[in-house]
C-alpha positions in Angstrom: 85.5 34.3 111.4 86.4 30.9 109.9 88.2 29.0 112.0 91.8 27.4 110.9 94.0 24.5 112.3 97.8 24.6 113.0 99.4 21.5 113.4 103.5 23.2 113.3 105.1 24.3 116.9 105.1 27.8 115.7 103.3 29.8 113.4 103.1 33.1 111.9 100.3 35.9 111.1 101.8 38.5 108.4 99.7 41.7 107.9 99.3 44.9 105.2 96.8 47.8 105.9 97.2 50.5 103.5 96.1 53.9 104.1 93.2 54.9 105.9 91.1 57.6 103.9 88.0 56.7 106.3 88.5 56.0 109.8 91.2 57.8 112.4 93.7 54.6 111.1 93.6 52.2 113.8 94.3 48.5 113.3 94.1 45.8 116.0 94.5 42.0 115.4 93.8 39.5 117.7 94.0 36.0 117.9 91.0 33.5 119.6 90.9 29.7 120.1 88.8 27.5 118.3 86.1 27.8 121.0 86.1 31.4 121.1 88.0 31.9 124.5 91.2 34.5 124.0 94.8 33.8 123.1 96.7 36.7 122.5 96.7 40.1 121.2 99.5 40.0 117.8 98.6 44.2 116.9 97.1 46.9 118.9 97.7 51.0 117.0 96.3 51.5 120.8 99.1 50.4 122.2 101.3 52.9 120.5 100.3 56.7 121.9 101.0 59.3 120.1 101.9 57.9 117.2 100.9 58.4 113.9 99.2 55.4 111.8 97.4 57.5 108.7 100.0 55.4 106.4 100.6 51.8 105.3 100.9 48.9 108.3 102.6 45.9 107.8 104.0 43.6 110.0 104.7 39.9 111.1 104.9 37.7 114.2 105.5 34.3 115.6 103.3 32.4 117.6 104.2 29.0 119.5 101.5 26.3 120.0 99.2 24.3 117.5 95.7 23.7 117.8 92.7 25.4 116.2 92.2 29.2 115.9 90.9 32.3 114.4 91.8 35.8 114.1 89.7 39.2 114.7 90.6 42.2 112.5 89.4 45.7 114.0 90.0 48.1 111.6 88.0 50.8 109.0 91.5 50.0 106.8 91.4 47.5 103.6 93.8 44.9 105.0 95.2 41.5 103.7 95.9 38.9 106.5 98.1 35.6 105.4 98.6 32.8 108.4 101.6 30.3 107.5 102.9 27.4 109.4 107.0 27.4 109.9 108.4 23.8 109.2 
């Protein structure tokens, strides 16, 4: 996972996951430090029971701090991640 610097206060991680023909459609999406210790958990399908995910995702959120970071995808999905700094 390539790792990428942020040097803005806050941050955003903006996500698309079409549909899953493959897997059961789960989608997680995590973010790590640059030295591979945790940071926070952006997307979990987990987290929602009972819910249906077999069509398109797509979401956004913020994130406060700067520093170096990457992010782990955990999906059977085709997904497109974008990471953009808010000035």
């Amino acid at each position: 996972n390539p790792v990428f610097h942020i040097s803005a206060a806050t941050w955003r991680v903006m996500w698309t996951a079409p549909n899953d023909e493959v897997g059961d459609g789960s989608f997680a999406l995590d973010v790590y430090n640059g030295d591979g210790t945790y940071f926070r958990d952006l997307y979990d399908t987990a987290d929602h029971l009972g819910r249906s995910f077999d069509g398109p995702l797509r979401g956004a959120l913020g994130i406060n701090g700067e520093g170096d970071f990457f992010l782990r995808v955990r999906t059977a999905r085709d997904y497109e991640v974008t990471v953009q700094e808010l000035r």
